[in-house]
DSSP file (Angstrom, degrees, kcal/mol; ACC not computed):
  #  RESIDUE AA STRUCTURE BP1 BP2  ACC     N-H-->O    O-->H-N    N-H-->O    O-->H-N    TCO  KAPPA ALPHA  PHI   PSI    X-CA   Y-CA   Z-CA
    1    1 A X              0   0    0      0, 0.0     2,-0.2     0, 0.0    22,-0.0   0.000 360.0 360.0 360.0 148.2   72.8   55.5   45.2
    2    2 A X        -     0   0    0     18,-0.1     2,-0.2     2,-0.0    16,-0.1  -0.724 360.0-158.5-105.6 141.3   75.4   53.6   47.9
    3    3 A X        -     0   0    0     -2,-0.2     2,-0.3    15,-0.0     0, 0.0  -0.720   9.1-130.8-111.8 178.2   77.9   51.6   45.9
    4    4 A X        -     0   0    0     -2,-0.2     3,-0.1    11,-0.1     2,-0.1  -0.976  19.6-111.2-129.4 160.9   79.7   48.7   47.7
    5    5 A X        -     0   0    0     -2,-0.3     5,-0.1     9,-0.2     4,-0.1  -0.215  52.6 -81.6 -71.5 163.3   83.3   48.1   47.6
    6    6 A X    >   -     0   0    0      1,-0.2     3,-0.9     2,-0.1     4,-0.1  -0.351  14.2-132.4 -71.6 158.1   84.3   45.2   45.7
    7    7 A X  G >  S+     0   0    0      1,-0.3     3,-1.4     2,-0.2     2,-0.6   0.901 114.5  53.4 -93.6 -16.4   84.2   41.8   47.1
    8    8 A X  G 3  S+     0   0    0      1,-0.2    -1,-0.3    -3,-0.0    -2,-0.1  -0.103 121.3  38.0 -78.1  33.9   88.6   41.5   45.3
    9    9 A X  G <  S+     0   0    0     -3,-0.9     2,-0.2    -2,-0.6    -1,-0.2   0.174 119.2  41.3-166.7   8.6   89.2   44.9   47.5
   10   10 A X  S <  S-     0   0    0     -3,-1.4    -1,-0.4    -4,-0.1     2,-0.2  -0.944  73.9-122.0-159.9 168.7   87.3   44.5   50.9
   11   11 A X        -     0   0    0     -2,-0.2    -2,-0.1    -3,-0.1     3,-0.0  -0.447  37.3-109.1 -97.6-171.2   86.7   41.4   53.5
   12   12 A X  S    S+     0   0    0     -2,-0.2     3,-0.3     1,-0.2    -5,-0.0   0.360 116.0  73.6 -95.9   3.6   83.3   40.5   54.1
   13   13 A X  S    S+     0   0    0      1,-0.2    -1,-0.2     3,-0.0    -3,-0.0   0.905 100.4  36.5  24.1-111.7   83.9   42.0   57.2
   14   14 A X  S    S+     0   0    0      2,-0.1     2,-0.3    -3,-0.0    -9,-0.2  -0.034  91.4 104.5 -86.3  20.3   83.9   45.4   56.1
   15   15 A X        -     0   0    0     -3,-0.3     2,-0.5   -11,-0.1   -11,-0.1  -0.900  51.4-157.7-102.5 139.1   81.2   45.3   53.5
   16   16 A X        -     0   0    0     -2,-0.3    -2,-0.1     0, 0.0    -3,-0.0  -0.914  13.2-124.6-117.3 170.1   77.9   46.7   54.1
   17   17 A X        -     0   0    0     -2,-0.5     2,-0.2     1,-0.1     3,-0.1  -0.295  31.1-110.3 -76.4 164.5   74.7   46.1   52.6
   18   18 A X        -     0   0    0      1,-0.2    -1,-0.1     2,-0.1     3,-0.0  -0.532  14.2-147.3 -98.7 166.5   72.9   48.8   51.3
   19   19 A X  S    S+     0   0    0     -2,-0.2     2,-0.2     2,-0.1    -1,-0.2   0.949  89.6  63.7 -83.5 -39.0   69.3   49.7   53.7
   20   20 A X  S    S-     0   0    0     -3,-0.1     2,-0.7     1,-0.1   -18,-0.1  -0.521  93.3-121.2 -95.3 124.2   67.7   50.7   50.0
   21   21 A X        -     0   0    0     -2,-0.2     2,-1.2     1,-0.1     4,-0.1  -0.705  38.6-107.9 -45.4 104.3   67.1   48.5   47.2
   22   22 A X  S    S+     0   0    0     -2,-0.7     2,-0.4     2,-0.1    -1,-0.1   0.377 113.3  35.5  -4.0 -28.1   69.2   50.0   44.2
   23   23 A X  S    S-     0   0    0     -2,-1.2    -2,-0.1   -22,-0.0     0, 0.0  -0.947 101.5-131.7-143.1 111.5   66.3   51.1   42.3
   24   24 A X        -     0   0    0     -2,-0.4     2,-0.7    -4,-0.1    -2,-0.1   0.024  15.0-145.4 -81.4-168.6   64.1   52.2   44.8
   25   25 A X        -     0   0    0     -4,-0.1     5,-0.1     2,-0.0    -4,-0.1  -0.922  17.5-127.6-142.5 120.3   60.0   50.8   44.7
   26   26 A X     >  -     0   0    0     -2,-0.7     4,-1.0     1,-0.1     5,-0.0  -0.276  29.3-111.2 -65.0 174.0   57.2   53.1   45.9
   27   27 A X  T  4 S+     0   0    0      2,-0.2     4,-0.5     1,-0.2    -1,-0.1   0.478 119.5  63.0 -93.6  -0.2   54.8   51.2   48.7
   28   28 A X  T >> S+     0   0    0      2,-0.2     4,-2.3     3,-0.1     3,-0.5   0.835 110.4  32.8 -74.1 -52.5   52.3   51.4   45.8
   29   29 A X  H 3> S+     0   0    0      1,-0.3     4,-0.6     2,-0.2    -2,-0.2   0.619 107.3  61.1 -72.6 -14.1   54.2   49.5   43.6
   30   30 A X  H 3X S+     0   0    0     -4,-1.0     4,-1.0     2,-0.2    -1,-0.3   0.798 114.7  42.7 -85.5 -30.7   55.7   47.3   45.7
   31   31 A X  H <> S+     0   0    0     -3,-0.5     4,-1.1    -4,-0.5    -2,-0.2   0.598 107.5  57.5 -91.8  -6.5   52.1   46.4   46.4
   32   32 A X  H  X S+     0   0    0     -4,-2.3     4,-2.1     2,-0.2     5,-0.3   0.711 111.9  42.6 -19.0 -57.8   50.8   46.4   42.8
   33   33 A X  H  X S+     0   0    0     -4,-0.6     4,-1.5    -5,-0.3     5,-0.2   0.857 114.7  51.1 -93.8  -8.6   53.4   43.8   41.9
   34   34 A X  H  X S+     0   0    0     -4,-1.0     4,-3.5     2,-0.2     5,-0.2   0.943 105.3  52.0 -66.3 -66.7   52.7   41.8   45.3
   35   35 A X  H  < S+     0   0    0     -4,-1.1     4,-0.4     1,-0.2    -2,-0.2   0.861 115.3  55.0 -35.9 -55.0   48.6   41.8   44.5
   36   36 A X  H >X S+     0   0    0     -4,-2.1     4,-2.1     2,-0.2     3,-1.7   0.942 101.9  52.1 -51.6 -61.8   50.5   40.1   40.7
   37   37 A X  H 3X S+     0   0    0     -4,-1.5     4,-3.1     1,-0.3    -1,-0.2   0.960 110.8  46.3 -48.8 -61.2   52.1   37.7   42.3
   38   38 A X  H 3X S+     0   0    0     -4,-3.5     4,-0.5     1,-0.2    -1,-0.3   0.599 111.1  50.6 -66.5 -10.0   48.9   36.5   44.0
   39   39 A X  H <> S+     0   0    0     -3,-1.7     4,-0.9    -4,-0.4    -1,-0.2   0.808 105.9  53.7 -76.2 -44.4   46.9   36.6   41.1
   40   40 A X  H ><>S+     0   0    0     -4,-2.1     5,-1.8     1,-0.2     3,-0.7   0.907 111.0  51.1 -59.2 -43.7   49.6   34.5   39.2
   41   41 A X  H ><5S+     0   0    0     -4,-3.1     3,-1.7    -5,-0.2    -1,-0.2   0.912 104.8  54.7 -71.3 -40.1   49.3   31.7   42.4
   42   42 A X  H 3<5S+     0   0    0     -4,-0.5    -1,-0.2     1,-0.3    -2,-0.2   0.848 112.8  41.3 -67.6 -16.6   45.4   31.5   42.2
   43   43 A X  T <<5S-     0   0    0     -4,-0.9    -1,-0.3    -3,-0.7    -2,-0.2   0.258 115.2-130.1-109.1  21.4   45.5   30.6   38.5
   44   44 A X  T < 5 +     0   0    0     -3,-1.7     2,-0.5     1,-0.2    -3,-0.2   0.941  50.9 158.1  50.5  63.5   48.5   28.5   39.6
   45   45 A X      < -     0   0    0     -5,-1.8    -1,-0.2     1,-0.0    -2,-0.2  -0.997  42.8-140.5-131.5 143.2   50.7   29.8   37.0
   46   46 A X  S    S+     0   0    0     -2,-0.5     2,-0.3    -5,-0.1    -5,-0.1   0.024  83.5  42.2-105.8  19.3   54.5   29.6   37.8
   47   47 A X  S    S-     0   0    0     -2,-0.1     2,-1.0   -10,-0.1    -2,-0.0  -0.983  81.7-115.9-157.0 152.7   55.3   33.1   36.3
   48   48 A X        -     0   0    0     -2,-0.3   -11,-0.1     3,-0.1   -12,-0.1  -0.771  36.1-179.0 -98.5  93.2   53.7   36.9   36.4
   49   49 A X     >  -     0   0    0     -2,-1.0     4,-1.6   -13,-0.1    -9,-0.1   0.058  46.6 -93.7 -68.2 163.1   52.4   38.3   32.8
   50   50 A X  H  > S+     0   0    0      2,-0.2     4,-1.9     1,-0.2    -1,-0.0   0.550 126.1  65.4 -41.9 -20.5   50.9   41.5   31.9
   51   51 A X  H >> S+     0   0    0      2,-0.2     4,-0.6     1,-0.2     3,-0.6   0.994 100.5  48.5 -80.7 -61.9   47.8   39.9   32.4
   52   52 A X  H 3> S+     0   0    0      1,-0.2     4,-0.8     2,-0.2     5,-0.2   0.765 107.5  53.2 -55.9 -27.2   48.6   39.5   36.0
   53   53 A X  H 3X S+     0   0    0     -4,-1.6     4,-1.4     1,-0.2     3,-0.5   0.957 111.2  57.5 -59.8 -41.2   49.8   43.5   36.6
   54   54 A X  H <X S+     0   0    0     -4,-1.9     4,-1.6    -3,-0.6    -1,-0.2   0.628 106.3  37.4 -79.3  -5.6   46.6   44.0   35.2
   55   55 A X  H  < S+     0   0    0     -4,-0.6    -1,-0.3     2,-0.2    -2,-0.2   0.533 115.4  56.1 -78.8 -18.6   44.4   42.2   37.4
   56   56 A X  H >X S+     0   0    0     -4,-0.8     4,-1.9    -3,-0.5     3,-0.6   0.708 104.4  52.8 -89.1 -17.7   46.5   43.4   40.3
   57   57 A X  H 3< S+     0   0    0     -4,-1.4     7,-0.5     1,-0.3     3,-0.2   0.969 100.2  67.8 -86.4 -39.7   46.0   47.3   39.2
   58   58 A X  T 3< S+     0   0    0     -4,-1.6    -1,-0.3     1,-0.2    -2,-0.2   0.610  97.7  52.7 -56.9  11.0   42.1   46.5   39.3
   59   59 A X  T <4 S+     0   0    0     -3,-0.6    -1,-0.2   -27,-0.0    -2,-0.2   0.880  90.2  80.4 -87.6 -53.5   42.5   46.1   42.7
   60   60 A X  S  X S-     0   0    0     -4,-1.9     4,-0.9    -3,-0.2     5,-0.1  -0.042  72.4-141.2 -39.2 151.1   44.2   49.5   43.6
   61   61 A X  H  > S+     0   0    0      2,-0.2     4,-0.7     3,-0.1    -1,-0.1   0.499  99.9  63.5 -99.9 -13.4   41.5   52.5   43.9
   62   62 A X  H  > S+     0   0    0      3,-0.1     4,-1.3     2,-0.1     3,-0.4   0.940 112.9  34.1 -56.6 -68.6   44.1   54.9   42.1
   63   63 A X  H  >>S+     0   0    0      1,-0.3     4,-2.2     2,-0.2     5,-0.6   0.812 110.2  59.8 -36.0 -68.4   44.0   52.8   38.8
   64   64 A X  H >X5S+     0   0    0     -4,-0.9     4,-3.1    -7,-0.5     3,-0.7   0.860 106.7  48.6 -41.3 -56.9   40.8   51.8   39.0
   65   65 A X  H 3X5S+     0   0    0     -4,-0.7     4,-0.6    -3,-0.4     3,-0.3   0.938 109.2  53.9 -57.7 -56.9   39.7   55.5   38.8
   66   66 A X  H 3<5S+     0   0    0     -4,-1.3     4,-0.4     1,-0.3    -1,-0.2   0.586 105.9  45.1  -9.4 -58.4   41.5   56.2   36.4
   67   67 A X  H <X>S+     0   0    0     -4,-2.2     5,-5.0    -3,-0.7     4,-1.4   0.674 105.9  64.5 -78.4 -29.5   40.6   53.8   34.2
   68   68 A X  H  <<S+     0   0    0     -4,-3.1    -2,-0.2    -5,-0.6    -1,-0.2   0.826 105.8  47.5 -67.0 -23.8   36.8   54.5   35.1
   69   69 A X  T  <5S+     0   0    0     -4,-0.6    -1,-0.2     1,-0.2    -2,-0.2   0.712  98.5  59.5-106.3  -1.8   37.3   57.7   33.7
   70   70 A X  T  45S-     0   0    0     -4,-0.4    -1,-0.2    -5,-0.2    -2,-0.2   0.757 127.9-104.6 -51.7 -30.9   39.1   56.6   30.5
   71   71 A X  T  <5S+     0   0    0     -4,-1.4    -3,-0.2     1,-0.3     2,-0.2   0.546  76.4 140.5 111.8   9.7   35.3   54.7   30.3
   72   72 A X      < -     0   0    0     -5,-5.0     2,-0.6    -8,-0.1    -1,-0.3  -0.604  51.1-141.5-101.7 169.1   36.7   50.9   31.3
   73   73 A X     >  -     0   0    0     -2,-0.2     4,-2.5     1,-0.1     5,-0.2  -0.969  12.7-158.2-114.6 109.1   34.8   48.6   33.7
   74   74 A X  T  4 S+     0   0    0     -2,-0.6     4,-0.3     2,-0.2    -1,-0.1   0.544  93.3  58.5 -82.1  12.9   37.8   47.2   35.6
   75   75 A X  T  > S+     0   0    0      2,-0.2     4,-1.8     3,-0.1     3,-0.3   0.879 107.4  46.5 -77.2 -60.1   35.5   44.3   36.6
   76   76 A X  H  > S+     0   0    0      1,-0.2     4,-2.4     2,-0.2    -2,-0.2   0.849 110.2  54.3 -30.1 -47.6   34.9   43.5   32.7
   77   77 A X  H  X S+     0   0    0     -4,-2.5     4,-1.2     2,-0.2    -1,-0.2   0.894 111.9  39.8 -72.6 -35.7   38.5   43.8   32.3
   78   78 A X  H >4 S+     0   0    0     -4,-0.3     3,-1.6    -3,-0.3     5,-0.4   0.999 118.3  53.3 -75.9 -50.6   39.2   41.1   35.1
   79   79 A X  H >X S+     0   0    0     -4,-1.8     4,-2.6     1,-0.3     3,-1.3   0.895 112.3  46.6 -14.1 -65.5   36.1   39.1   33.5
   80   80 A X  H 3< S+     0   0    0     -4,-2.4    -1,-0.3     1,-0.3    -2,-0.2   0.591 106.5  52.7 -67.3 -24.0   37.8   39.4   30.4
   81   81 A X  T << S+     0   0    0     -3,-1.6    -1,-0.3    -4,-1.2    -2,-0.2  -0.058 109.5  47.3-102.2  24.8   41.0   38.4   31.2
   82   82 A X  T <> S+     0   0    0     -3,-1.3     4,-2.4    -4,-0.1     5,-0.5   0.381 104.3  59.9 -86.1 -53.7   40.2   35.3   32.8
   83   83 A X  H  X S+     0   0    0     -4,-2.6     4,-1.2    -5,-0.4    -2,-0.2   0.911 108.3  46.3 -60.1 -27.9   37.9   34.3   30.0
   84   84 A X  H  4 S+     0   0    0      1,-0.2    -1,-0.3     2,-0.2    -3,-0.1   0.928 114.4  52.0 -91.3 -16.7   41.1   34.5   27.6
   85   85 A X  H >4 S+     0   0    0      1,-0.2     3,-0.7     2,-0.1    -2,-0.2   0.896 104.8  54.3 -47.7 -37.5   43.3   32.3   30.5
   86   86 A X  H 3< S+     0   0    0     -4,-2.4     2,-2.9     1,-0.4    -1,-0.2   0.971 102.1  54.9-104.4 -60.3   40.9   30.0   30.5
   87   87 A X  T 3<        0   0    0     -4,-1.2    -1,-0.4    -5,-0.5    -2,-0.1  -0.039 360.0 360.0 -63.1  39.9   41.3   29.6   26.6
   88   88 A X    <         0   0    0     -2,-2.9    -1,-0.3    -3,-0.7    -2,-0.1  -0.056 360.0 360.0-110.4 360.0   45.1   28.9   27.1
């Protein structure tokens, strides 16, 4: 992990930014929690829940298998999590 000097010990100048986020984000996940985001904006809701990760992982084809072989219908599950939004 790149640290940066401090802004009391360096100009701004000399500082540089790091190329890598701090905690880096696989390109799955970074598109997992994008796919949330977009879920949150079609029910026009100003924040991203569990509810939304989980609509956003029925989109992915890892999860989704996954979950298909636990026995879930990830269509039911988006079904189903609408149906309790809607009751909000």
């Amino acid at each position: 992990m790149t640290t940066r000097p401090s802004a009391a010990t360096s100009s701004p100048a000399t500082q540089t930014e790091p190329t890598d986020p701090p905690l880096g984000m696989a390109p799955e996940t970074k598109r997992t929690l994008e796919l949330a985001r977009s879920e949150a904006q079609l029910l026009n809701h100003n924040y991203v829940g569990t509810e939304h990760l989980v609509l956003a992982l029925t989109q992915s084809w890892d999860p989704v298998d996954q979950l298909s072989q636990l026995g879930a219908d990830p269509e039911s599950m988006r079904e189903h999590i609408y149906h309790l939004l809607a009751g909000r």
